[in-house]
C-alpha positions as CSV (number, residue, x, y, z in Angstrom):
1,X,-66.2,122.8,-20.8
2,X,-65.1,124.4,-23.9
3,X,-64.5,123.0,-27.1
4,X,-60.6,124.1,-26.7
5,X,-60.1,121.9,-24.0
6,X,-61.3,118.5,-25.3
7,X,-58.2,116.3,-26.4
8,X,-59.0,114.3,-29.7
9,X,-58.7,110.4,-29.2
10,X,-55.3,109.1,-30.5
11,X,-55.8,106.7,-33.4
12,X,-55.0,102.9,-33.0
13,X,-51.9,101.1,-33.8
14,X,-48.8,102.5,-34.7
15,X,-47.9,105.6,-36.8
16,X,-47.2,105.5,-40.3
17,X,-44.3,106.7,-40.7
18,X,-42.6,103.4,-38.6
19,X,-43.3,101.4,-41.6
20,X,-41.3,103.7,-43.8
21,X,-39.0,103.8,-41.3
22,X,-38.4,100.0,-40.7
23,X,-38.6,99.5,-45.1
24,X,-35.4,102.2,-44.7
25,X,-33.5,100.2,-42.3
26,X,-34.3,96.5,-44.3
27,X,-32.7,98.9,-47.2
28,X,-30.1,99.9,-45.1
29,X,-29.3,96.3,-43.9
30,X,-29.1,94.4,-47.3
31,X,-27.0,97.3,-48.6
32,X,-24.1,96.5,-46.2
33,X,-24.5,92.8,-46.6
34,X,-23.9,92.9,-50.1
35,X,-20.9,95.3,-49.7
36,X,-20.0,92.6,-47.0
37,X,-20.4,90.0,-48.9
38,X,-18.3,91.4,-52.6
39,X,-15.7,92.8,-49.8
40,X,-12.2,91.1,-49.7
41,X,-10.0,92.0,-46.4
42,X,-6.5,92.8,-46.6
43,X,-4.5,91.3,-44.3
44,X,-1.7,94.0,-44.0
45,X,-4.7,96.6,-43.8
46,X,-6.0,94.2,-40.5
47,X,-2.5,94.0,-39.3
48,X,-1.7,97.9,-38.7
49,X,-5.2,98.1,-37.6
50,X,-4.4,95.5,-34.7
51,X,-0.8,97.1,-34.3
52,X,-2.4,99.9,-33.8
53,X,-5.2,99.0,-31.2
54,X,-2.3,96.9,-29.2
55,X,-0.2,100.0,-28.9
56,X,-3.0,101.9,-27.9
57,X,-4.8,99.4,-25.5
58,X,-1.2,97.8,-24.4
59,X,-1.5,94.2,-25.9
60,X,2.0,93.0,-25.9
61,X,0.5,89.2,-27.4
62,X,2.3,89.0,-31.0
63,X,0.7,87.3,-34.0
64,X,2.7,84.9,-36.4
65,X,1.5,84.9,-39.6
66,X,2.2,81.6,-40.9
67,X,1.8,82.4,-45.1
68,X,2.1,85.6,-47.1
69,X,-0.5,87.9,-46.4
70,X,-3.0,88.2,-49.4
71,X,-6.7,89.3,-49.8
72,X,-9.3,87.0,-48.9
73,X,-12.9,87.1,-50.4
74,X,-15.0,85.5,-47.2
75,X,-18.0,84.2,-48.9
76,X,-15.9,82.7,-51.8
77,X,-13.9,80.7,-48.8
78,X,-16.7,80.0,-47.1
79,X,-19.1,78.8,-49.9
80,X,-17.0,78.3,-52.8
81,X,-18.8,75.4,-54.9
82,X,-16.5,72.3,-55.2
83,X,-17.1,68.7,-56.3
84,X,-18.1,66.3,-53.6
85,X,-15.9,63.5,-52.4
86,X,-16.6,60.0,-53.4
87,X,-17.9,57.6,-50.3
88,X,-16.2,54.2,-50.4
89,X,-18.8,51.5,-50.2
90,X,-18.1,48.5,-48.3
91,X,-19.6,46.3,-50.7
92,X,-18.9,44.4,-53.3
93,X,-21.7,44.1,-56.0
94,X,-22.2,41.1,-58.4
95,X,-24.5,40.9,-61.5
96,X,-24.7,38.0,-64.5
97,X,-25.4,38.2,-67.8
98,X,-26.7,34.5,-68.0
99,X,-30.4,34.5,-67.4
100,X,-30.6,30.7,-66.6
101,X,-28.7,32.3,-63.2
102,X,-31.3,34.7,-62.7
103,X,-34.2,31.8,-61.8
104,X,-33.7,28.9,-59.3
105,X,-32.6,25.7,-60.0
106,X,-33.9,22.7,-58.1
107,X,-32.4,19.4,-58.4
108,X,-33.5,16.0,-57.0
109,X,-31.0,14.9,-54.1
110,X,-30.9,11.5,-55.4
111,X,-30.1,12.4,-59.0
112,X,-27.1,15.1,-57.8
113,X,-25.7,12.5,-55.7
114,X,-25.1,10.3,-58.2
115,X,-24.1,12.4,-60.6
116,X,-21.3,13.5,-58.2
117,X,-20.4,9.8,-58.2
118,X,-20.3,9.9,-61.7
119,X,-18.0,12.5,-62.2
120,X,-15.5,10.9,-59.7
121,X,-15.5,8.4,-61.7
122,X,-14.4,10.0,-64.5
123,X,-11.8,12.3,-62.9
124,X,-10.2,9.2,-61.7
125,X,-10.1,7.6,-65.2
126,X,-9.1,10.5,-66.9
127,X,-6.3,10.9,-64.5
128,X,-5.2,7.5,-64.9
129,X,-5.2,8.4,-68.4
130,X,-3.5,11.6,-68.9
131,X,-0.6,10.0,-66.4
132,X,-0.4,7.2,-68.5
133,X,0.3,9.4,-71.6
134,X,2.6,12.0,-69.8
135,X,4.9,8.8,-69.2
136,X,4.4,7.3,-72.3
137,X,5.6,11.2,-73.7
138,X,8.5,11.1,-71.6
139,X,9.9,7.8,-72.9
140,X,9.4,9.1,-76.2
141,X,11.4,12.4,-75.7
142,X,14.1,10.6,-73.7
143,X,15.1,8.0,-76.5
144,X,14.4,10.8,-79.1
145,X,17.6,12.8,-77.3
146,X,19.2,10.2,-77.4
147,X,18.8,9.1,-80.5
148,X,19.1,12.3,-82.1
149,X,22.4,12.4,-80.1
150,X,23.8,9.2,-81.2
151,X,22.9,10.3,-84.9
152,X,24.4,13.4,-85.1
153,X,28.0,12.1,-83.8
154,X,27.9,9.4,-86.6
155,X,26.5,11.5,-89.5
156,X,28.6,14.8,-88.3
157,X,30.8,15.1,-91.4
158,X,27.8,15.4,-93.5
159,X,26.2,18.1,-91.6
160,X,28.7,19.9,-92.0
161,X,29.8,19.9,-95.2
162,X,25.8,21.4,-95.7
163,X,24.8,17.7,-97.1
164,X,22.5,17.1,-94.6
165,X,20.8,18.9,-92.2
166,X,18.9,17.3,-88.9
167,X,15.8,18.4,-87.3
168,X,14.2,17.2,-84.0
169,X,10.4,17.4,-83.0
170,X,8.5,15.8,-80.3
171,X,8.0,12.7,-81.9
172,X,10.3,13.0,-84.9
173,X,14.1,12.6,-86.3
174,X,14.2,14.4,-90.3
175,X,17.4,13.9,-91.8
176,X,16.7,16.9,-94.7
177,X,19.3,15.4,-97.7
178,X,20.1,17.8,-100.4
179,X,20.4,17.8,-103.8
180,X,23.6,18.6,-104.5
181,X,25.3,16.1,-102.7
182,X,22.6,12.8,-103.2
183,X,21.2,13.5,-107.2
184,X,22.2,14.9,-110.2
185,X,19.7,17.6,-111.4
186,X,16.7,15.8,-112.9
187,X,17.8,12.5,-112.4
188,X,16.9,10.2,-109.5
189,X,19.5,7.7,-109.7
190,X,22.0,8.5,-106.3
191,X,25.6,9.5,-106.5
192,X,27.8,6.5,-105.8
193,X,29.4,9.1,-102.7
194,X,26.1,9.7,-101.1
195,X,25.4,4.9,-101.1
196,X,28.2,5.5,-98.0
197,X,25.8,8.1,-95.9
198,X,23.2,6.0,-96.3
199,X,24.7,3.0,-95.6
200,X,26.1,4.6,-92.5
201,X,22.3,6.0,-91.9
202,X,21.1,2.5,-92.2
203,X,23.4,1.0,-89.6
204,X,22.3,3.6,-87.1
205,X,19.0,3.1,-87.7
206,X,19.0,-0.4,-86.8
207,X,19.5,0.7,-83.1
208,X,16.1,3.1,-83.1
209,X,12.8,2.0,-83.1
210,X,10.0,3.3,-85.4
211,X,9.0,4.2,-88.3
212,X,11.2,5.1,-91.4
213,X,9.1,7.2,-93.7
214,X,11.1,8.7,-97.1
215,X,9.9,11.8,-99.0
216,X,10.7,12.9,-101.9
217,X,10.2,17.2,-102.6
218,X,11.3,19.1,-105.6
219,X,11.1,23.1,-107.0
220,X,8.3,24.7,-108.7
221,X,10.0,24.6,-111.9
222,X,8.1,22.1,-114.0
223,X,9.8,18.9,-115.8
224,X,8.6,16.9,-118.8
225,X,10.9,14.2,-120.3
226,X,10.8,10.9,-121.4
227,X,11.5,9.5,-118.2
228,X,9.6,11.9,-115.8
229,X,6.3,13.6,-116.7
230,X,6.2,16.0,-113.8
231,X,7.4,17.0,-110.3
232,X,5.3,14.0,-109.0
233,X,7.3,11.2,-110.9
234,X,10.6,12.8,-109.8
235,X,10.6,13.1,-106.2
236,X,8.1,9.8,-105.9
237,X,11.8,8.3,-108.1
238,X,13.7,10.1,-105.4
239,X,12.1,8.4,-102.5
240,X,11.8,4.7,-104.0
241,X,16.3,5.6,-104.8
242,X,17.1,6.1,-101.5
243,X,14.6,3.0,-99.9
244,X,16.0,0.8,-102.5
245,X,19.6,1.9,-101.1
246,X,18.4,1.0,-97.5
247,X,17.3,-2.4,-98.7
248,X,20.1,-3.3,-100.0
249,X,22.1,-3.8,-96.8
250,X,18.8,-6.2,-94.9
251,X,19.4,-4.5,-92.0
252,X,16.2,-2.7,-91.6
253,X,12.8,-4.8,-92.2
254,X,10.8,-3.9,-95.1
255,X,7.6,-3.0,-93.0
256,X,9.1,-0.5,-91.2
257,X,9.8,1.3,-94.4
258,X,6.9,4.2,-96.1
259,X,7.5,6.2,-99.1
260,X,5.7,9.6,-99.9
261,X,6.1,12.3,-102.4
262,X,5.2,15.7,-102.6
263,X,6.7,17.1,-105.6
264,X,6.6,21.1,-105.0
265,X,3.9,21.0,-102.0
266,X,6.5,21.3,-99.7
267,X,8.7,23.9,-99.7
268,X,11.3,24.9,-96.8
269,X,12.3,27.8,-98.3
270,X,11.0,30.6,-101.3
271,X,11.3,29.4,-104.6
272,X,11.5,33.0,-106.1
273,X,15.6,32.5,-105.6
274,X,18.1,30.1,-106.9
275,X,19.5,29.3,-103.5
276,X,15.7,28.8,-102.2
277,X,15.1,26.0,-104.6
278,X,18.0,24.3,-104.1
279,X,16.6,23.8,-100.3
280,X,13.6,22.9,-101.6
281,X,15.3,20.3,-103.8
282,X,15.6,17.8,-100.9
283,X,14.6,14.0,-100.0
284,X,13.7,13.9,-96.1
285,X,14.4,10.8,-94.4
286,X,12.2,10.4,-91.0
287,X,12.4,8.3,-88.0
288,X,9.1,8.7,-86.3
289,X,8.2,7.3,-83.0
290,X,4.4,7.3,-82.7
291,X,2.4,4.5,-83.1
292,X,0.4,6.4,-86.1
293,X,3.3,7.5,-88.3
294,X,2.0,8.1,-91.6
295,X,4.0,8.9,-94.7
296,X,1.1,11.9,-95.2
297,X,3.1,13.6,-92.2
298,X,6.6,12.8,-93.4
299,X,7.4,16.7,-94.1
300,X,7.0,19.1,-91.8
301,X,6.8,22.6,-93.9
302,X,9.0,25.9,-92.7
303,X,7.0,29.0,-92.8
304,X,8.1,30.8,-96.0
305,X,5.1,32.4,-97.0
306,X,4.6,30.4,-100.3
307,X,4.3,26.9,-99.0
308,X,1.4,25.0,-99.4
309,X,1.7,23.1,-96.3
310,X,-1.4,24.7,-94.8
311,X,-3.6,23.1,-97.9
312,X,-4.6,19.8,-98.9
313,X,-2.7,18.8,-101.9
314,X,-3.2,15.9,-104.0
315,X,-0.3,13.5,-103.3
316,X,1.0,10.4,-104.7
317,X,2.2,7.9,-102.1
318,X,3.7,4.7,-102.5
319,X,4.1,2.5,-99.0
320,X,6.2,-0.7,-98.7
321,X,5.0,-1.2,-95.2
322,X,3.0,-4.0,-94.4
């Protein structure tokens, strides 16, 4: 044979140039992805496009479009990043701040039972208590209205000539008597007009039960004379007038009688005006239906930003009450 005619052996495996080939096409392929992928479709453009083929191919099936045509980037749509939606738990979850919760607690069955016992006990007594009170409260308010009522009709020309003026609490009747229609300024002896209302007073009085507590108040403006050394000696003067007055009819018993003075402690009203310190110029005269009515309680202060009510002054107090 000649050396012409031998065919050489064809190497193994595949040729070379398929690798460059298959790199070209994984080129090729990511290329149009990525023009895919930044590529937005327009829906007019898709619409003549399917006119077109259904004219040409005979589809006589019409598309509705239900919104206005407008471009359409597919991967945004598709993978658009969003916040997720909360999942609702079916479960309601406790925790305490008190650590003597976090640890167990035995008790001795014996001891808890009666300690339960115990506290039935109580609860019954306090019940019995508190309904004892709440009727006991009741009575009070009832004969207070009425009272109140009753005193009002009989002293009703006073109030309203501005002599007097009547306030009601819980537990409490003030008759508030002023100053210009009981004393003269700086005296403490009583107008011989003003012996009527109280005599009147007095006779209504005799009706309620409780105690009568007097007190005397005054202004801020200091006095010094021969017969009164301050504030003090005037109202405590004031009070004593208007008990004396009472006494004189012996309707009322002397023990039911207290007498308290507060000199400028008191005030109703400002005493930076002229028409503020006349209020405060005032002797109260107070029916009081608890069982620990005090003369140290006799005023009950009106919130004028200068009153001292909310302190503990010094107070002279003179008490005929045995």
């Amino acid at each position: 044979m000649s050396c012409d005619n031998v065919e050489e052996a064809c190497p193994e495996g595949i040729p070379a140039w398929v690798m460059t080939f298959a790199d070209l096409m994984s080129l090729l392929l990511a290329f149009f992805v990525l023009l895919f992928s930044f590529s937005e479709m327009d829906k007019n453009i898709y619409k003549e496009l399917a006119g077109s083929l259904k004219d040409a191919f005979g589809v006589q099936r019409e598309i509705k479009a239900k919104e206005t045509p407008r471009g359409i980037n597919i991967i945004a749509r598709e993978f658009s990043p969003g916040r997720p939606e909360p999942t609702v738990l079916n479960e309601v979850r406790q925790m305490t701040t008190d650590e003597s919760r976090l640890h167990p607690v035995f008790t001795d069955p014996s001891k808890e039972g009666q300690e339960n016992q115990n506290s039935k006990v109580d609860k019954r007594e306090d019940k019995a208590h508190n309904a004892t009170l709440t009727e006991k409260d009741l009575e009070i308010i009832s004969r207070i209205k009425k009272d109140s009522e009753l005193l009002r009709t009989s002293l009703d020309t006073e109030i309203n000539q501005g002599l007097i003026e009547m306030k009601v609490t819980d537990k409490r009747i003030i008759l508030m008597v002023r100053e210009k229609g009981s004393f003269p300024s700086g005296s403490a002896q009583l107008k011989k007009p003003f012996k009527t209302v109280i005599d009147k007073i007095s006779k209504v009085f005799s009706d309620f039960d409780g105690v009568i507590i007097v007190s005397g108040h005054t202004d801020n403006i200091p006095i010094s004379t021969y017969r009164f050394r301050s504030n003090w000696e005037l109202s405590s003067s004031r009070a004593v007038s208007v008990i004396h007055e009472f006494l004189q009819d012996k309707v009322l018993k002397d023990k039911r009688y207290e007498i308290a003075a507060f000199a400028d402690t008191r005030p109703v009203d400002s005493n930076e005006t002229a028409m503020g310190r006349a209020k405060n110029r005032r002797v109260e005269i107070m029916m009081d239906y608890s069982d620990s009515g005090t003369a140290g309680e006799a005023s009950l202060p009106a919130g004028t930003g200068n009153e001292a009510s909310s302190k503990k002054e010094p107070r002279a107090v003179s008490a005929t009450r045995q």
